[in-house]
C-alpha positions as CSV (number, residue, x, y, z in Angstrom):
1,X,-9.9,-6.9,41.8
2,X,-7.7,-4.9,39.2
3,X,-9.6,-5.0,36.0
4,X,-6.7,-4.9,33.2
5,X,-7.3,-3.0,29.8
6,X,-7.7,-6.6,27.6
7,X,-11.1,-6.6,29.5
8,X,-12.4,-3.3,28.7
9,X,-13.4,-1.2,25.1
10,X,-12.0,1.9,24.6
11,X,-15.0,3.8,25.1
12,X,-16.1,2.1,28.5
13,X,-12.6,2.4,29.6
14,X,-12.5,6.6,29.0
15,X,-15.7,7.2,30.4
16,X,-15.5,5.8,33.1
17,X,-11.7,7.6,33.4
18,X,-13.9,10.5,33.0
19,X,-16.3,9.7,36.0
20,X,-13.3,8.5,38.4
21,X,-11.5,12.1,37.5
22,X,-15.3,14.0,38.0
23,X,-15.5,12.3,41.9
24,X,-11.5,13.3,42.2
25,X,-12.2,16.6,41.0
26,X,-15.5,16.6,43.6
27,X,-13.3,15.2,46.4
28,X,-10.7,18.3,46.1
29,X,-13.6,20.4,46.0
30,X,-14.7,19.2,49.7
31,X,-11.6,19.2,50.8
32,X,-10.7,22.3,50.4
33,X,-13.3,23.2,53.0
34,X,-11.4,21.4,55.9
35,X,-8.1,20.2,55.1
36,X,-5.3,21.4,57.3
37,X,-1.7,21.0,57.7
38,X,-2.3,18.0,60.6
39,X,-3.8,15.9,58.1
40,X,-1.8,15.5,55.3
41,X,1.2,13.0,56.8
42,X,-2.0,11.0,57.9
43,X,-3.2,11.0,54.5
44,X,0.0,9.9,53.5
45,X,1.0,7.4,55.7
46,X,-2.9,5.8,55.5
47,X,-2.2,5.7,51.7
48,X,1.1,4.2,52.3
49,X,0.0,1.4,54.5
50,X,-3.0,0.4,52.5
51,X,-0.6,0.0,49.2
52,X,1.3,-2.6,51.3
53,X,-1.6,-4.2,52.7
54,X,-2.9,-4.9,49.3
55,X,-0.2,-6.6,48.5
56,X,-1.4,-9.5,50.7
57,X,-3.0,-12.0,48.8
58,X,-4.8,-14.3,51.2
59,X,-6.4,-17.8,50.6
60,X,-9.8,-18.7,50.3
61,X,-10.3,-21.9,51.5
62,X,-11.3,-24.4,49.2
63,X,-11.7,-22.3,46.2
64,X,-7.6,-22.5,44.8
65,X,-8.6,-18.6,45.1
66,X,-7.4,-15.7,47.0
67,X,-8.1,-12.2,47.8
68,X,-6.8,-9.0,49.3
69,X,-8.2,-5.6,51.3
70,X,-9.1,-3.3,48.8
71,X,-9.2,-0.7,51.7
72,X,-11.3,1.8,50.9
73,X,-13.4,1.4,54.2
74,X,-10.4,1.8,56.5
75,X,-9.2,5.2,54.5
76,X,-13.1,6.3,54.7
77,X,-13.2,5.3,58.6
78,X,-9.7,7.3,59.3
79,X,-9.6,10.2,57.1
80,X,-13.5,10.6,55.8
81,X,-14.2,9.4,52.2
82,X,-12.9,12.6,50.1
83,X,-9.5,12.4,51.3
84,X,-10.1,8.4,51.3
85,X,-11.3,8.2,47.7
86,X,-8.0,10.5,46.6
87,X,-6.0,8.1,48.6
88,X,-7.4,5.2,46.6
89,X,-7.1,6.6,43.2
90,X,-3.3,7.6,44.2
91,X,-2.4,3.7,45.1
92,X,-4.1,2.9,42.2
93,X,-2.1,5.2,40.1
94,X,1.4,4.2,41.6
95,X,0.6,0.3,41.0
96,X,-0.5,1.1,37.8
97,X,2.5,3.0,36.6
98,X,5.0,1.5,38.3
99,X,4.2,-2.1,39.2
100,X,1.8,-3.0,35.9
101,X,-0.7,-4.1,38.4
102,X,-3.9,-2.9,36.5
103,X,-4.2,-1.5,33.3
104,X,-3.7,2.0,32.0
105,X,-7.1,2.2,30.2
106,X,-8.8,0.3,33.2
107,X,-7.2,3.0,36.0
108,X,-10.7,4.7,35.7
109,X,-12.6,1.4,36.1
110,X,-10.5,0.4,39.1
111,X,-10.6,3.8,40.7
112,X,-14.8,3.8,40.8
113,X,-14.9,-0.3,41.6
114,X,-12.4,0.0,44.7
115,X,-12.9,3.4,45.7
116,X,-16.4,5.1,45.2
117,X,-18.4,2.1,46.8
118,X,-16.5,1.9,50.2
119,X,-16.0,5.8,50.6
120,X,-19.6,7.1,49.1
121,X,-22.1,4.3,49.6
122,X,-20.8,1.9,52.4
123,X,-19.3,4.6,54.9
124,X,-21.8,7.0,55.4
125,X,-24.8,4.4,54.9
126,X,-23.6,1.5,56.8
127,X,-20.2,1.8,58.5
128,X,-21.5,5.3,60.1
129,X,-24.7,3.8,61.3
130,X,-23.8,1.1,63.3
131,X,-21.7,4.0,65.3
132,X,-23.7,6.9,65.1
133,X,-24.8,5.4,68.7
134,X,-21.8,4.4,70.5
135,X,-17.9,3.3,69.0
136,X,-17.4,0.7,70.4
137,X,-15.5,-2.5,69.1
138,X,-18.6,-4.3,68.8
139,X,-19.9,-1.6,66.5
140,X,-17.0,-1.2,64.4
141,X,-16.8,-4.9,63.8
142,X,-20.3,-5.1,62.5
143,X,-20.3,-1.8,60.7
144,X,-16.6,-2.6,59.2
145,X,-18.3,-6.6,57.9
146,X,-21.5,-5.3,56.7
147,X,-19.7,-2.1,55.3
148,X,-17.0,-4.2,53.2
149,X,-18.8,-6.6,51.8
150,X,-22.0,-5.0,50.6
151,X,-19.2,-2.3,49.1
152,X,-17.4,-5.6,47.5
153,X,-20.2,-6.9,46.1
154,X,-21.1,-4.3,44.3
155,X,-17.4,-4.1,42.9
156,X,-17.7,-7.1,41.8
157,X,-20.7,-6.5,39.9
158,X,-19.9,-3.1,38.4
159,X,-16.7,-5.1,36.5
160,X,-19.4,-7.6,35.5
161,X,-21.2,-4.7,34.0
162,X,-17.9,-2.8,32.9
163,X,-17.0,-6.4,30.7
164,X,-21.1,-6.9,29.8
165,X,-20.8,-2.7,28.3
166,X,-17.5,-3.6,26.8
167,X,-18.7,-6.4,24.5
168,X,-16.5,-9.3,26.2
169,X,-18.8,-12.0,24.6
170,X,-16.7,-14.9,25.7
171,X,-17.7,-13.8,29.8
172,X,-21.6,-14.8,29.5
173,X,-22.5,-12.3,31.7
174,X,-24.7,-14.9,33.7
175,X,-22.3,-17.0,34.5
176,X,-19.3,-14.4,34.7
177,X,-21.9,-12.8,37.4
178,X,-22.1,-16.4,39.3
179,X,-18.6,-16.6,39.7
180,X,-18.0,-12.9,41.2
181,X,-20.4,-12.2,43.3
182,X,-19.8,-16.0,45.4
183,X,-16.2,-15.4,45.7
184,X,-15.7,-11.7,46.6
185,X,-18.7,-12.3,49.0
186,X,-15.8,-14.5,50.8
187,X,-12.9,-12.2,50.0
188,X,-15.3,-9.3,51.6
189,X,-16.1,-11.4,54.6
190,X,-11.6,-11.3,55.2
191,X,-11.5,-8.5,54.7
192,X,-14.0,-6.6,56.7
193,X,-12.5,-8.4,59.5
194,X,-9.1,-7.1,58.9
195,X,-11.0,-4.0,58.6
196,X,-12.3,-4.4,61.4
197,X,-9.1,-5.4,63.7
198,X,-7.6,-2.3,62.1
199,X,-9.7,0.2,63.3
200,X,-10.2,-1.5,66.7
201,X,-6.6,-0.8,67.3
202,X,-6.8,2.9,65.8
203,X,-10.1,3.3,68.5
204,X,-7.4,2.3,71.9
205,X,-4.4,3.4,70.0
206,X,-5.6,7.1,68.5
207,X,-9.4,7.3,69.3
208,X,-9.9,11.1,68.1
209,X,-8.9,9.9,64.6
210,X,-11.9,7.8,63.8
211,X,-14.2,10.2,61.6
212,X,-16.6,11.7,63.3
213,X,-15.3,10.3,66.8
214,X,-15.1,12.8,69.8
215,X,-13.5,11.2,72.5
216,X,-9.8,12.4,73.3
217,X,-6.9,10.8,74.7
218,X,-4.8,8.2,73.2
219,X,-1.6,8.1,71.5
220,X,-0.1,11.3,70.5
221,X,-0.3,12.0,66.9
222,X,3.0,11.4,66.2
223,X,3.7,8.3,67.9
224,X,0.2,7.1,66.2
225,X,1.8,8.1,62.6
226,X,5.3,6.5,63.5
227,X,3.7,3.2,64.4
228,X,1.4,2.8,61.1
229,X,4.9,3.9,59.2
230,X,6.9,0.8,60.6
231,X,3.5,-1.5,60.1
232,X,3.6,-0.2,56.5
233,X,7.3,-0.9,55.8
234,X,6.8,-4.4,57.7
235,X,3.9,-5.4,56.0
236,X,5.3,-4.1,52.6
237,X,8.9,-5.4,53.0
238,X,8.3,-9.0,54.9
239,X,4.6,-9.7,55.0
240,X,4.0,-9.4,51.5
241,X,6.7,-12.8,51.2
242,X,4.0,-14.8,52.4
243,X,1.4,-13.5,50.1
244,X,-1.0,-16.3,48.5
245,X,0.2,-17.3,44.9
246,X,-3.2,-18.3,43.9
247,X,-5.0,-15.9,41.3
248,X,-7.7,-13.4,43.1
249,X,-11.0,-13.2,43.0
250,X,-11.1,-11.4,39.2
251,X,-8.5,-13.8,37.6
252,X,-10.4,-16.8,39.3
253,X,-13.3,-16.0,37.6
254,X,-12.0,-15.6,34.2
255,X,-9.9,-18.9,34.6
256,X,-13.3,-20.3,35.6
257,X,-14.8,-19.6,32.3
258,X,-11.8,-18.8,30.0
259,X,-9.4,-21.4,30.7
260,X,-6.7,-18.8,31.7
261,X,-6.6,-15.9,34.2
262,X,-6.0,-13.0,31.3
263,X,-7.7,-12.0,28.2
264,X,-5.8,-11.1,25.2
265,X,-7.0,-7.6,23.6
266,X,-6.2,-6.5,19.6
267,X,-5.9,-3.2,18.9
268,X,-3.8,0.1,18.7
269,X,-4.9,1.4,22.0
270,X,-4.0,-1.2,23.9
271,X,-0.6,-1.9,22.1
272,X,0.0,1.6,23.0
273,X,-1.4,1.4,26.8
274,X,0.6,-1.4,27.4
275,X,3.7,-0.1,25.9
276,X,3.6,3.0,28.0
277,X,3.0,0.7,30.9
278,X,5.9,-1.2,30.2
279,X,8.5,1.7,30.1
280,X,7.5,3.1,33.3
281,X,6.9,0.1,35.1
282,X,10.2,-0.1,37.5
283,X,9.0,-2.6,39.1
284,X,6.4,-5.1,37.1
285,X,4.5,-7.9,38.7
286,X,6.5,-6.4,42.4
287,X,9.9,-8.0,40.8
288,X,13.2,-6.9,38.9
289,X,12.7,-6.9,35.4
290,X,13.7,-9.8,34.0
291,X,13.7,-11.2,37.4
292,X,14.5,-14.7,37.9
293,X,12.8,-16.8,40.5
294,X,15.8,-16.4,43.0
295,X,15.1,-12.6,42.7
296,X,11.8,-12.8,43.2
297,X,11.5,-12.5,47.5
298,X,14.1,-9.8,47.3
299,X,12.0,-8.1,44.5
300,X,8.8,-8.3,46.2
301,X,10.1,-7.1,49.5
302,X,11.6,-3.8,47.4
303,X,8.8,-3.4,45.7
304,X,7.0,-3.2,49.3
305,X,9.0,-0.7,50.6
306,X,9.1,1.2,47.5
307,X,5.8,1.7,46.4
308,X,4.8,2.4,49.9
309,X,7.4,5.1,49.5
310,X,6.3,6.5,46.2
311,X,2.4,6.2,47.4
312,X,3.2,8.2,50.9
313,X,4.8,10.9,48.7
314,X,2.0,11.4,46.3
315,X,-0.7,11.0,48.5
316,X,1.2,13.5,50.8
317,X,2.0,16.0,48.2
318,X,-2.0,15.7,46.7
319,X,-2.6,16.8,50.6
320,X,-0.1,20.1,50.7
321,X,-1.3,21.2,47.3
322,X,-5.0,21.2,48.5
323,X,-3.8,22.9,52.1
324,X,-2.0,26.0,49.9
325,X,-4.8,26.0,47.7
326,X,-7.4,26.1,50.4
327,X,-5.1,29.0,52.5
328,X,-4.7,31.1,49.0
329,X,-8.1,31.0,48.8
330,X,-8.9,32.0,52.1
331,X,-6.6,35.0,51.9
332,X,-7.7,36.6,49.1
333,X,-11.3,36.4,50.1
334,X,-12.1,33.7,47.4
């Protein structure tokens, strides 16, 4: 569901870069308070693995659609949502920038669509109540379902809104609505059971991990963040061969009513935006540039294994810098 900039104005696309950088800013704030030094490869390596997972596009049956985990409810469920909405807006920068998957202007969009729903609203209101009694596998798997796809829906109707407030006349927002909501309803319902499967093995594998779980015993940290770093660099590097080649959910939608799965957009901010996203896109579309179709498994496969790379790093480093901060601030008394 990466919104690129051809489907935003200016204005809608700043402000809401402005909000997304506000609940960053919030997020560091919190974490400050309870970040340590055991959490940040966990950060990084949960970042890491939910780049490669998005890279998954999976059919939806009978639709000539497909979807993939946006993943915010796994990072909430692991690492709490303020280190899982940083986590987000990190992937989201890295596929952005290096990949040209999502637009520069949109980033801000994206970042609130994919990250604030599953880590502020669905988490602590839904996922958290179904095991505030017992975690259990039934628990998780109803509070994973429920979680993702109320969190989906509602990402799917903020970029209604987003196009709607950005004066995208040709998506009647009616029927643009009547599109999204069906589809990502079904693309939710995947993927809170991936969700779901995922955190079922983190509850035997690592159970101390789940937020806000008590019970000890389990895999030792280590061997838990060695196991998620070759799932990550399988899932990036050979998995993501098999990805579906129909567009997602978003570019469904707009085929639906436009006729084709991208918008063109006039203007000198988005000649610009799309200019700087060429020159520092290594990697666009997860291929060589100027790739040809022989290339294309090899690209996607290095693509995988880099971006993964390049997420764990910043995702990590976003981690120490709050951890220094934090004991700086604690030393002098602050």
């Amino acid at each position: 569901m990466h919104m690129a900039d051809a489907l935003l104005s200016p204005t809608v696309g700043i402000a809401m870069t402005a909000v997304s950088a506000g609940l960053i800013g919030y997020s560091v704030k919190k974490l400050k308070q309870d970040t340590d030094d055991t959490s940040i490869p966990l950060m990084g390596v949960m970042g890491a693995f939910i780049f490669a997972a998005q890279m998954i596009n999976f059919t939806i049956p009978a639709t000539g659609s497909s979807g993939h985990i946006g993943g915010g409810l796994l990072l909430a469920a692991v690492l709490g949502p303020y280190a899982a909405f940083l986590a987000i807006a990190s992937v989201l920068v890295v596929q952005a920038l290096f990949f040209a998957d999502g637009g520069i202007l949109a980033w801000g969009c994206n970042v609130f669509n994919m990250g604030f729903y599953p880590c502020f609203l669905a988490y602590p209101l839904i996922y958290k109540f179904f095991l505030r009694q017992e975690v259990s596998r039934r628990n998780i798997f109803w509070g994973s379902l429920l979680g993702v796809i109320i969190a989906l829906q509602f990402g799917a109707f903020s970029v209604v809104l987003e196009t709607l407030l950005s004066g995208r006349t040709e998506l009647s927002f009616a029927a643009f609505l009547l599109l999204m909501q069906p589809i990502h309803l079904a693309i939710g319902a995947v993927e809170g059971i991936v969700t779901a499967s995922v955190l079922s093995f983190i509850q035997q594998a690592s159970p101390e991990l789940l937020a806000g779980e008590l019970q000890q015993g389990g895999w030792p940290l280590r061997k838990f963040l060695l196991s998620m770093l070759f799932l990550t660099l399988f899932t990036g590097g050979i998995l993501s061969l098999y990805a579906s080649e129909y567009p997602d959910g978003l570019e469904w939608s707009l085929q639906g009513l436009t006729g084709s799965t991208e918008l063109a957009a006039e203007g000198q901010i988005y000649e610009q935006t799309a200019a700087f996203q060429e020159k520092t896109a290594i990697l666009p579309d997860y291929n060589f540039k100027n790739g040809d179709e022989a290339q294309s498994g090899v690209g996607t496969s290095v693509s995988g294994i880099f971006g993964g790379t390049i997420t764990l790093l910043l995702v990590g480093l976003i981690g120490k810098l709050i951890a220094v901060y934090k004991k700086k601030t604690v030393k002098h008394g602050v």
